[in-house]
N, C-alpha and C positions, 0 to 999 in steps of 0.2 A: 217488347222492342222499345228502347230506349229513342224517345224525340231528340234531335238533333238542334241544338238550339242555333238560332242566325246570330252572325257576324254581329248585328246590329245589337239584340239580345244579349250576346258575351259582356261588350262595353258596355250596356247597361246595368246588365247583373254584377260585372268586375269590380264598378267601384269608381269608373270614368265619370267626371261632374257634369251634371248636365250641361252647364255650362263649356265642356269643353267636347261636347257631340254637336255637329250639327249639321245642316244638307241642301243641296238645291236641288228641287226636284228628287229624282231617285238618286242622289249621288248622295253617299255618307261621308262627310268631315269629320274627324276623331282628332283634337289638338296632340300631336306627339308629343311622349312621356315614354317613362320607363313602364308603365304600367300601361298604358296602350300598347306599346312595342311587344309586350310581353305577350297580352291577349291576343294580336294579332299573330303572333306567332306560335302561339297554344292553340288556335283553332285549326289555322293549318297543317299543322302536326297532326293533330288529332279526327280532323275531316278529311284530310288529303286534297282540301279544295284548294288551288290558289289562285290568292287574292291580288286583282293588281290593284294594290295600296302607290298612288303616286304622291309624290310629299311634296308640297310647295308653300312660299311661307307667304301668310297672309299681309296686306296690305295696310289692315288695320293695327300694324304692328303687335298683333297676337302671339307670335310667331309663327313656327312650322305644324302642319298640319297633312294628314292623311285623307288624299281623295279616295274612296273607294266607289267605284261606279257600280247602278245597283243596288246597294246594298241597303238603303236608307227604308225597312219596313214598312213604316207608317204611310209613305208616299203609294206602297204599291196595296195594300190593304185598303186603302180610300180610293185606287183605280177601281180595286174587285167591286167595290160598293157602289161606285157609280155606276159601272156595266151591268151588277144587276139590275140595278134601277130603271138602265137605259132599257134594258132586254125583257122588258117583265118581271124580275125574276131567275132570267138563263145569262147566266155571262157564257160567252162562247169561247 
């Protein structure tokens, strides 16, 4: 059985610069591009998951960017770590 890799993992594996990922808390930022646009729309396709990707353009005149709520990995793999930590060992 083939692993399904995360939304988050796509843009990173795609080719997205690091510089243009980024999150508050679990929420994933991806800068729009033709190349964001695309991954997000190839995983779609190809998960059946959809994504609510909202766009809104940053402040620090970056431009337009993709909020995806969620989606941001690393926020929720350091929750898993701390609940084991909290729980002994058992995250619930």
């Amino acid at each position: 059985m083939d692993k399904i890799k995360s939304l988050y993992q796509c843009f990173s594996d795609g080719g997205v610069p690091p510089e243009e990922i980024d999150h508050h808390y679990s929420d994933l930022y991806v800068k729009v591009s033709l190349k964001s646009r695309r991954i997000l729309e190839d995983y779609q396709k190809s998960t059946g998951v959809r994504c609510f990707a909202q766009v809104f353009k940053a402040n620090d005149g970056s431009g337009y960017w993709y909020d995806i709520a969620f989606a941001y990995d690393p926020f929720w793999i350091d929750t898993a770590r701390k609940d084991r930590e909290s729980y002994g060992g058992f995250a619930p």
